[in-house]
C-alpha positions as CSV (number, residue, x, y, z in Angstrom):
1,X,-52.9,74.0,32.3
2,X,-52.6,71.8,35.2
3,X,-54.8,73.7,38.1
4,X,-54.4,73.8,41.8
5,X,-57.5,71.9,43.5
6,X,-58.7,71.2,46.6
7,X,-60.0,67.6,46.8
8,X,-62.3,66.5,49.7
9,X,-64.2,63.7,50.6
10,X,-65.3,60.5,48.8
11,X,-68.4,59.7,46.8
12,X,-70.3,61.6,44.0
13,X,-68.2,64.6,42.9
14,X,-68.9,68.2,43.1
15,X,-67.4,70.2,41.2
16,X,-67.4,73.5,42.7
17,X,-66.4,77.4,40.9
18,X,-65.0,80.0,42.8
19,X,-66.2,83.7,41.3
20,X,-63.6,86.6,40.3
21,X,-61.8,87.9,42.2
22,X,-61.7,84.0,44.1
23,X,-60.2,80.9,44.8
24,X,-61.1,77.5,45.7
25,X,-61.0,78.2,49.2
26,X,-63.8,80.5,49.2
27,X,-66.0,78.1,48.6
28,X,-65.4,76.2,51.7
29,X,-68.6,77.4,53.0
30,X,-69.9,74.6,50.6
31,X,-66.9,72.2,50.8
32,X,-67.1,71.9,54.7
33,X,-70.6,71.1,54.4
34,X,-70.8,69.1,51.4
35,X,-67.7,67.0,51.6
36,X,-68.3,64.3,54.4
37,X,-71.4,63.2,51.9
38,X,-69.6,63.7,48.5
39,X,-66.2,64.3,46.7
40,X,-65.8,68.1,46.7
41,X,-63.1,69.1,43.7
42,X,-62.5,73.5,44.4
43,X,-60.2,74.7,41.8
44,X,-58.4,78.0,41.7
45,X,-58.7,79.0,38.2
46,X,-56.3,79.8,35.9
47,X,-54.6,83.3,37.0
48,X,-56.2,83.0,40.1
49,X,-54.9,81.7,43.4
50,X,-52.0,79.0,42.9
51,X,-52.7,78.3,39.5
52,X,-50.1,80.6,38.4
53,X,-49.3,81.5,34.8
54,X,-47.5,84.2,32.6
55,X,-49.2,83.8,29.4
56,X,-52.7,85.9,28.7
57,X,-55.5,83.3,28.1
58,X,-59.3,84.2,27.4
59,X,-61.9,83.1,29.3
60,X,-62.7,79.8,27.1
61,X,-59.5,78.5,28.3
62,X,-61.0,77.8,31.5
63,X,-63.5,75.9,30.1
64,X,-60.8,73.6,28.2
65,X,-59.0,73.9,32.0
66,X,-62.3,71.9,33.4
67,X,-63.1,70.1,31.1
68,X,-59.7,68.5,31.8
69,X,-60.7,67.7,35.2
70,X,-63.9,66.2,34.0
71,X,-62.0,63.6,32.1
72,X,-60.8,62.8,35.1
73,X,-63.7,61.7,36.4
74,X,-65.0,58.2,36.8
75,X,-69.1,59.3,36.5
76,X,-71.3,61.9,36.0
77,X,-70.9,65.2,38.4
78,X,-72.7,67.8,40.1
79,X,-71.5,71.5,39.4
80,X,-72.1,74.1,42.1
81,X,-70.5,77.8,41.0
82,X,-70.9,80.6,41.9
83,X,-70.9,84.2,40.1
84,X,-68.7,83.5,36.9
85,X,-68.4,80.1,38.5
86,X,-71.8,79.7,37.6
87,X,-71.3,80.7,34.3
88,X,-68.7,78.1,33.6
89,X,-71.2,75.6,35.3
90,X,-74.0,76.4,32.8
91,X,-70.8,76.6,29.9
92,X,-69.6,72.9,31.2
93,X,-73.0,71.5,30.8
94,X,-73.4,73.3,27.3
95,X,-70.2,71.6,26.2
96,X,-70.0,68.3,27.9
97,X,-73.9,67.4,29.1
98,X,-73.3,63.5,29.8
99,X,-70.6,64.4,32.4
100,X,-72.8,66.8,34.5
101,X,-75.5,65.3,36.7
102,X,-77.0,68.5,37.8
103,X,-76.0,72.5,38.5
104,X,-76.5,74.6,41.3
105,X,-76.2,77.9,40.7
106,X,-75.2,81.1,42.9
107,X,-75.4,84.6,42.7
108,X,-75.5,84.1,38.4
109,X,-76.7,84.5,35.0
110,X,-76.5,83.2,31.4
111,X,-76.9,87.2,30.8
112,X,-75.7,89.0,33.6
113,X,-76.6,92.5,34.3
114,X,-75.1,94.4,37.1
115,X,-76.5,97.8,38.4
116,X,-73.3,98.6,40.8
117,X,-72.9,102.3,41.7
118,X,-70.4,105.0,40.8
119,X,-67.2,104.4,42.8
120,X,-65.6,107.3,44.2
121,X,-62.2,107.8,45.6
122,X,-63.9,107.7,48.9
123,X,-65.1,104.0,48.5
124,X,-61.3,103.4,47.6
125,X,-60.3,105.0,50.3
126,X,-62.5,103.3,53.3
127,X,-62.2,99.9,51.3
128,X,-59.2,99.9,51.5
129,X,-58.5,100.6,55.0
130,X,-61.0,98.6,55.9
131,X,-59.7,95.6,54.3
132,X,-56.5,95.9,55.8
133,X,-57.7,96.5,59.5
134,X,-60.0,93.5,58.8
135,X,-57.3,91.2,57.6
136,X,-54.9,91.8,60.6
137,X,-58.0,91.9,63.0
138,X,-61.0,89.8,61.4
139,X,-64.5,90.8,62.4
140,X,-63.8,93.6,64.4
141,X,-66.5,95.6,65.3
142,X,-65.4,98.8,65.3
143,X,-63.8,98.6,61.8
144,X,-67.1,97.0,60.5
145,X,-69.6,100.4,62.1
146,X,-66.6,102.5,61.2
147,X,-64.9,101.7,57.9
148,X,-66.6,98.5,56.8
149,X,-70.5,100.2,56.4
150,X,-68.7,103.0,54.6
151,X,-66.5,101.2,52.3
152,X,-67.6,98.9,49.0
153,X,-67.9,96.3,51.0
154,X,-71.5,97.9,51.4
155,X,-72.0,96.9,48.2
156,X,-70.9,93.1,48.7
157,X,-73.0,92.1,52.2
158,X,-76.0,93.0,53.5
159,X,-75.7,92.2,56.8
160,X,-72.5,93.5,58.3
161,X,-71.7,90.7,61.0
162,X,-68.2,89.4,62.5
163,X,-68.9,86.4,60.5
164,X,-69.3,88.1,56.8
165,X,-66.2,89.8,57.9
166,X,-64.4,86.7,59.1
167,X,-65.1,85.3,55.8
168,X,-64.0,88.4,53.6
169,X,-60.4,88.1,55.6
170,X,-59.9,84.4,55.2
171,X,-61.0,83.7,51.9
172,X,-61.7,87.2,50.1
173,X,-58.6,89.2,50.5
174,X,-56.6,86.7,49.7
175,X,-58.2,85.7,46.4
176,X,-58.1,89.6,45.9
177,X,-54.5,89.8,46.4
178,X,-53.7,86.5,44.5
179,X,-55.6,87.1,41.5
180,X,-53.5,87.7,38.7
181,X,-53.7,90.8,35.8
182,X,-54.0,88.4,33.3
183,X,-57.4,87.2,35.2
184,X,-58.9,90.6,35.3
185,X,-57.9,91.4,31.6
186,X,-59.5,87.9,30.2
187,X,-62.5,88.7,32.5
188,X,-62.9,92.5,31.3
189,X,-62.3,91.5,27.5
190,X,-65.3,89.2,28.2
191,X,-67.6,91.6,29.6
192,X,-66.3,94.3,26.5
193,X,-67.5,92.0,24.3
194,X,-70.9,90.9,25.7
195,X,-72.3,87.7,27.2
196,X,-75.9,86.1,26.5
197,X,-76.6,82.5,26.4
198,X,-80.1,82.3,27.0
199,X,-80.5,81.3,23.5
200,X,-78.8,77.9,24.3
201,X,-80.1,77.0,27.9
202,X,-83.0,74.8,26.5
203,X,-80.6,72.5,25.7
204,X,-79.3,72.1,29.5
205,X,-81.9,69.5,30.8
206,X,-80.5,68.4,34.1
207,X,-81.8,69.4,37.4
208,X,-80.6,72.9,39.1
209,X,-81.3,75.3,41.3
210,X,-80.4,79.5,41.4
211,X,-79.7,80.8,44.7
212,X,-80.1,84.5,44.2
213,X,-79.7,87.5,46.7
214,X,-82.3,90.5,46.8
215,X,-79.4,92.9,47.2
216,X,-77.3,92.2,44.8
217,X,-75.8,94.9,42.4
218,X,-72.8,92.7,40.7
219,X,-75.3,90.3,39.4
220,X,-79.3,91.5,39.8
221,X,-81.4,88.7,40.8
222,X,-83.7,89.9,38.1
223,X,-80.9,88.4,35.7
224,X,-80.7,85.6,38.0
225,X,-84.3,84.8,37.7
226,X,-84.2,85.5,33.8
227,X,-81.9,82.3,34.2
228,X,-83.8,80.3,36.3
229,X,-86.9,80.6,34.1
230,X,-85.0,80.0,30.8
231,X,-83.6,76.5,31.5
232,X,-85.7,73.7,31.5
233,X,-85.7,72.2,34.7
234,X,-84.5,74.8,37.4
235,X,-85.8,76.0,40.8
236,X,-85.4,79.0,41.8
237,X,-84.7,81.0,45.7
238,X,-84.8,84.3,46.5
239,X,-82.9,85.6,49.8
240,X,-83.8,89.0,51.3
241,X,-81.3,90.9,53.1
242,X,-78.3,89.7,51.1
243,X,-76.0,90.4,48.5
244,X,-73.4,89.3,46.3
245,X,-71.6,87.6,48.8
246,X,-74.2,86.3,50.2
247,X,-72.5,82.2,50.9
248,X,-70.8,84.3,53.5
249,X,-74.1,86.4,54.9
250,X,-76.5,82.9,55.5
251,X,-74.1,80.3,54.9
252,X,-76.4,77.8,56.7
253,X,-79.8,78.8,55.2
254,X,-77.9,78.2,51.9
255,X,-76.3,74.6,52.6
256,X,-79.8,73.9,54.8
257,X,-81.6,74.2,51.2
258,X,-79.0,72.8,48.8
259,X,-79.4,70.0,51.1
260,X,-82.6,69.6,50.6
261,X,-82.6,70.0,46.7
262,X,-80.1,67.2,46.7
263,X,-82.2,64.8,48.6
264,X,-85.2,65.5,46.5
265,X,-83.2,64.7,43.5
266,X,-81.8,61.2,45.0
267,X,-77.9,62.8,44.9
268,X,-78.1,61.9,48.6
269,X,-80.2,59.8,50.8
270,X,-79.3,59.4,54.1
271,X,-80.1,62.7,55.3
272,X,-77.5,65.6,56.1
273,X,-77.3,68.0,58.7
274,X,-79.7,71.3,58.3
275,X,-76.7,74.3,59.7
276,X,-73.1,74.2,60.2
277,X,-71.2,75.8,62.6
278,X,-70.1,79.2,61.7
Protein backbone atom coordinates (compact mmCIF):
# COMPACT_ATOMS: atom_id res chain seq x y z
CA UNK A 1 0.00 0.00 0.00
CA UNK A 2 0.93 3.43 -0.64
CA UNK A 3 2.26 4.77 3.05
CA UNK A 4 2.16 8.10 4.61
CA UNK A 5 5.90 9.56 4.94
CA UNK A 6 7.48 12.23 6.24
CA UNK A 7 10.37 13.36 3.95
CA UNK A 8 13.13 15.74 5.18
CA UNK A 9 16.20 17.09 4.07
CA UNK A 10 18.46 16.26 1.10
CA UNK A 11 21.42 14.01 0.78
CA UNK A 12 22.06 10.25 1.84
CA UNK A 13 18.71 8.83 2.96
CA UNK A 14 17.68 7.47 6.24
CA UNK A 15 15.24 5.45 6.38
CA UNK A 16 13.87 5.62 9.76
CA UNK A 17 10.98 2.90 11.70
CA UNK A 18 8.73 3.96 14.15
CA UNK A 19 7.87 0.99 16.95
CA UNK A 20 4.20 -0.23 17.87
CA UNK A 21 2.21 1.46 19.00
CA UNK A 22 3.99 4.66 16.69
CA UNK A 23 4.17 6.76 13.91
CA UNK A 24 6.65 8.48 11.91
CA UNK A 25 6.51 11.47 13.96
CA UNK A 26 7.92 9.85 16.92
CA UNK A 27 10.91 9.62 15.54
CA UNK A 28 11.47 13.19 15.13
CA UNK A 29 13.87 13.04 17.98
CA UNK A 30 16.11 11.63 15.18
CA UNK A 31 14.60 13.43 12.11
CA UNK A 32 15.21 16.96 13.66
CA UNK A 33 18.69 16.07 14.28
CA UNK A 34 19.49 14.04 11.37
CA UNK A 35 17.82 15.79 8.59
CA UNK A 36 19.80 19.11 7.84
CA UNK A 37 22.86 16.50 7.04
CA UNK A 38 20.74 13.73 5.25
CA UNK A 39 17.38 12.81 3.59
CA UNK A 40 15.26 11.58 6.59
CA UNK A 41 12.19 9.25 5.02
CA UNK A 42 9.68 8.46 8.65
CA UNK A 43 6.86 6.28 7.54
CA UNK A 44 3.71 5.51 9.46
CA UNK A 45 3.26 1.95 8.86
CA UNK A 46 0.61 0.23 7.55
CA UNK A 47 -2.49 0.40 10.22
CA UNK A 48 -0.67 2.91 11.96
CA UNK A 49 -0.96 6.64 11.86
CA UNK A 50 -2.33 7.94 8.33
CA UNK A 51 -1.59 4.94 6.62
CA UNK A 52 -5.07 3.78 6.94
CA UNK A 53 -6.47 0.51 5.79
CA UNK A 54 -9.44 -1.97 6.31
CA UNK A 55 -8.04 -5.11 5.24
CA UNK A 56 -5.99 -7.46 7.88
CA UNK A 57 -2.33 -7.84 6.67
CA UNK A 58 0.49 -9.71 8.57
CA UNK A 59 3.48 -8.34 9.57
CA UNK A 60 5.53 -9.38 6.16
CA UNK A 61 3.44 -6.98 4.43
CA UNK A 62 5.35 -4.24 5.86
CA UNK A 63 8.32 -5.51 4.64
CA UNK A 64 6.79 -5.62 0.94
CA UNK A 65 5.38 -1.87 2.15
CA UNK A 66 9.33 -0.79 2.38
CA UNK A 67 10.71 -2.38 0.28
CA UNK A 68 8.52 -0.31 -2.05
CA UNK A 69 10.05 2.71 -0.79
CA UNK A 70 13.49 1.43 -1.32
CA UNK A 71 12.87 1.16 -5.04
CA UNK A 72 12.38 4.39 -4.83
CA UNK A 73 15.57 5.25 -4.00
CA UNK A 74 18.36 6.44 -6.10
CA UNK A 75 21.47 4.72 -3.77
CA UNK A 76 22.13 2.77 -1.00
CA UNK A 77 20.44 3.84 2.50
CA UNK A 78 20.91 3.90 6.08
CA UNK A 79 18.18 2.27 8.27
CA UNK A 80 17.64 3.62 11.86
CA UNK A 81 14.41 1.68 13.71
CA UNK A 82 13.51 1.42 16.54
CA UNK A 83 11.73 -1.55 18.66
CA UNK A 84 9.91 -3.56 15.83
CA UNK A 85 11.32 -0.80 13.71
CA UNK A 86 14.45 -2.31 14.25
CA UNK A 87 13.33 -5.50 13.41
CA UNK A 88 12.16 -4.56 10.03
CA UNK A 89 15.65 -2.78 9.69
CA UNK A 90 17.51 -6.05 10.30
CA UNK A 91 14.36 -7.87 7.96
CA UNK A 92 15.20 -5.04 5.13
CA UNK A 93 18.79 -5.81 5.10
CA UNK A 94 18.03 -9.67 5.18
CA UNK A 95 15.97 -9.19 2.04
CA UNK A 96 17.43 -6.42 0.04
CA UNK A 97 21.37 -6.07 1.40
CA UNK A 98 22.72 -3.93 -1.70
CA UNK A 99 20.06 -1.19 -0.87
CA UNK A 100 21.07 -0.81 2.82
CA UNK A 101 24.31 1.02 3.66
CA UNK A 102 24.23 0.50 7.30
CA UNK A 103 21.60 -0.04 10.46
CA UNK A 104 21.23 1.58 13.57
CA UNK A 105 19.35 -0.15 15.87
CA UNK A 106 17.20 0.97 19.11
CA UNK A 107 15.75 -0.49 21.85
CA UNK A 108 15.67 -4.23 19.59
CA UNK A 109 16.36 -7.71 18.94
CA UNK A 110 16.43 -10.43 16.19
CA UNK A 111 14.90 -12.52 19.30
CA UNK A 112 13.20 -10.27 21.56
CA UNK A 113 12.49 -11.22 25.02
CA UNK A 114 10.51 -8.94 27.20
CA UNK A 115 10.26 -9.41 31.07
CA UNK A 116 7.25 -6.72 31.51
CA UNK A 117 5.21 -7.15 34.81
CA UNK A 118 1.70 -8.22 35.61
CA UNK A 119 -0.65 -5.31 34.77
CA UNK A 120 -3.37 -4.70 37.12
CA UNK A 121 -6.44 -2.73 36.82
CA UNK A 122 -4.72 -0.15 38.84
CA UNK A 123 -1.99 0.43 36.13
CA UNK A 124 -5.03 0.85 33.76
CA UNK A 125 -6.49 3.03 35.89
CA UNK A 126 -3.55 5.73 36.64
CA UNK A 127 -2.40 5.21 32.93
CA UNK A 128 -5.06 6.22 31.88
CA UNK A 129 -5.71 9.22 33.70
CA UNK A 130 -2.44 10.07 33.45
CA UNK A 131 -2.34 10.13 29.78
CA UNK A 132 -5.21 12.14 29.47
CA UNK A 133 -4.16 15.02 32.04
CA UNK A 134 -0.80 14.78 30.21
CA UNK A 135 -2.18 15.32 26.74
CA UNK A 136 -4.28 18.41 27.61
CA UNK A 137 -1.47 19.69 30.03
CA UNK A 138 2.01 18.18 28.72
CA UNK A 139 4.74 17.81 31.34
CA UNK A 140 2.99 18.69 34.23
CA UNK A 141 4.49 18.10 37.25
CA UNK A 142 2.02 17.30 39.48
CA UNK A 143 0.46 14.62 37.17
CA UNK A 144 3.96 13.21 36.57
CA UNK A 145 4.75 12.66 40.97
CA UNK A 146 1.01 11.99 41.12
CA UNK A 147 -0.33 9.70 38.36
CA UNK A 148 2.59 9.46 35.89
CA UNK A 149 5.24 7.38 38.64
CA UNK A 150 2.21 5.29 39.38
CA UNK A 151 0.93 4.52 36.12
CA UNK A 152 2.66 2.11 33.19
CA UNK A 153 4.32 4.69 32.10
CA UNK A 154 6.75 3.54 34.98
CA UNK A 155 7.38 0.86 32.91
CA UNK A 156 8.26 2.95 29.65
CA UNK A 157 10.84 5.94 31.21
CA UNK A 158 13.21 5.97 33.71
CA UNK A 159 13.58 9.27 34.31
CA UNK A 160 10.23 11.04 34.78
CA UNK A 161 11.01 14.61 33.44
CA UNK A 162 8.64 17.40 31.73
CA UNK A 163 10.55 16.51 28.66
CA UNK A 164 9.78 12.43 28.53
CA UNK A 165 6.39 13.63 29.18
CA UNK A 166 6.28 16.31 26.52
CA UNK A 167 7.33 13.73 24.21
CA UNK A 168 4.74 10.95 25.30
CA UNK A 169 1.82 13.74 24.56
CA UNK A 170 3.08 14.87 21.18
CA UNK A 171 4.10 11.88 19.61
CA UNK A 172 3.01 8.80 21.90
CA UNK A 173 -0.63 9.33 22.52
CA UNK A 174 -1.32 10.02 19.38
CA UNK A 175 0.32 7.02 17.76
CA UNK A 176 -1.61 5.14 20.63
CA UNK A 177 -4.83 6.48 19.64
CA UNK A 178 -4.13 6.26 15.77
CA UNK A 179 -3.00 2.78 15.73
CA UNK A 180 -5.37 0.67 14.13
CA UNK A 181 -6.82 -3.13 15.44
CA UNK A 182 -5.62 -4.51 12.47
CA UNK A 183 -1.93 -3.32 13.64
CA UNK A 184 -2.22 -4.84 17.06
CA UNK A 185 -3.71 -8.16 15.67
CA UNK A 186 -0.79 -8.63 12.91
CA UNK A 187 1.72 -7.64 15.67
CA UNK A 188 0.17 -10.28 18.41
CA UNK A 189 -0.26 -13.08 15.68
CA UNK A 190 3.57 -12.42 15.26
CA UNK A 191 4.56 -12.63 18.77
CA UNK A 192 1.96 -16.07 19.04
CA UNK A 193 3.94 -17.54 16.67
CA UNK A 194 7.53 -16.76 17.75
CA UNK A 195 10.34 -14.67 16.35
CA UNK A 196 14.19 -15.67 16.13
CA UNK A 197 16.55 -14.69 13.44
CA UNK A 198 19.73 -14.96 14.93
CA UNK A 199 20.34 -17.83 12.70
CA UNK A 200 20.41 -15.50 9.65
CA UNK A 201 22.25 -12.27 11.00
CA UNK A 202 25.73 -13.54 9.76
CA UNK A 203 24.67 -12.78 6.57
CA UNK A 204 23.97 -8.89 7.40
CA UNK A 205 27.59 -7.48 6.88
CA UNK A 206 27.11 -3.74 7.02
CA UNK A 207 28.07 -1.55 9.69
CA UNK A 208 25.44 -0.96 12.81
CA UNK A 209 25.15 0.00 16.04
CA UNK A 210 22.36 -1.14 19.14
CA UNK A 211 21.44 1.46 21.31
CA UNK A 212 20.00 -0.43 24.24
CA UNK A 213 18.44 0.84 27.61
CA UNK A 214 19.38 -0.84 31.11
CA UNK A 215 15.73 -0.54 32.16
CA UNK A 216 13.97 -1.92 29.68
CA UNK A 217 11.26 -4.57 30.24
CA UNK A 218 9.48 -4.51 26.52
CA UNK A 219 12.78 -5.47 25.01
CA UNK A 220 15.72 -6.61 27.68
CA UNK A 221 18.94 -5.27 26.68
CA UNK A 222 20.17 -8.74 27.39
CA UNK A 223 18.23 -9.63 23.95
CA UNK A 224 19.55 -6.43 22.65
CA UNK A 225 23.11 -7.40 23.32
CA UNK A 226 22.39 -11.18 22.11
CA UNK A 227 21.90 -9.08 18.80
CA UNK A 228 24.65 -6.89 18.83
CA UNK A 229 27.05 -9.82 19.29
CA UNK A 230 25.43 -12.06 16.69
CA UNK A 231 25.88 -9.83 13.56
CA UNK A 232 29.06 -9.33 12.10
CA UNK A 233 29.98 -5.99 12.32
CA UNK A 234 27.93 -4.17 15.14
CA UNK A 235 28.73 -1.89 18.06
CA UNK A 236 27.06 -1.99 20.79
CA UNK A 237 25.87 0.98 23.93
CA UNK A 238 24.42 0.48 26.90
CA UNK A 239 22.44 3.48 28.69
CA UNK A 240 21.74 3.38 32.53
CA UNK A 241 18.79 4.99 33.83
CA UNK A 242 16.59 4.41 30.83
CA UNK A 243 14.00 2.46 29.39
CA UNK A 244 12.06 1.59 26.51
CA UNK A 245 11.45 4.86 25.44
CA UNK A 246 14.45 5.86 26.09
CA UNK A 247 14.89 8.44 22.40
CA UNK A 248 12.67 10.46 24.57
CA UNK A 249 14.68 10.08 28.17
CA UNK A 250 18.41 11.23 26.57
CA UNK A 251 17.49 12.30 23.25
CA UNK A 252 20.87 14.22 22.91
CA UNK A 253 23.20 11.61 24.43
CA UNK A 254 21.60 9.33 21.67
CA UNK A 255 21.95 11.66 18.47
CA UNK A 256 25.50 12.97 20.19
CA UNK A 257 26.70 9.11 19.63
CA UNK A 258 24.90 8.19 16.39
CA UNK A 259 26.70 11.16 15.33
CA UNK A 260 29.63 10.02 15.96
CA UNK A 261 29.13 6.43 14.62
CA UNK A 262 28.33 8.05 11.35
CA UNK A 263 31.41 10.07 11.10
CA UNK A 264 33.57 7.16 11.89
CA UNK A 265 31.88 5.24 9.10
CA UNK A 266 32.41 8.25 6.44
CA UNK A 267 28.21 8.61 6.14
CA UNK A 268 29.13 12.17 7.13
CA UNK A 269 32.08 14.32 7.25
CA UNK A 270 31.75 17.70 7.98
CA UNK A 271 31.00 17.40 11.49
CA UNK A 272 27.46 17.73 13.18
CA UNK A 273 26.37 19.26 16.27
CA UNK A 274 26.93 17.02 19.63
CA UNK A 275 23.02 18.03 21.51
CA UNK A 276 19.88 19.47 20.24
CA UNK A 277 17.67 21.55 21.85
CA UNK A 278 15.06 19.86 23.80
Amino acid sequence: MELSVELRGQGMPILCLHGHPGTGRCMAVFTDYLSPYFQTIAPDLRGYGRSRTTQPFAMEQHLDDLSALLERLDQPCLLLGWSLGGILAMELALRHPEKIAGIILVGTAARPVGRHPAITWQDNLFTGLAGIINWVIPGWPWNIATLGQRSLFRHLISQHSVQAYRYIAQAGTPAFLQTSKLANRALMTALRQGYNRLGELHQIQQPCLMLAAANDVHITPESSQETAATLPNCEWRLYDNVAHLMPWEIGPRLCHDIGDWLEKHGFISIGIPTVIDG
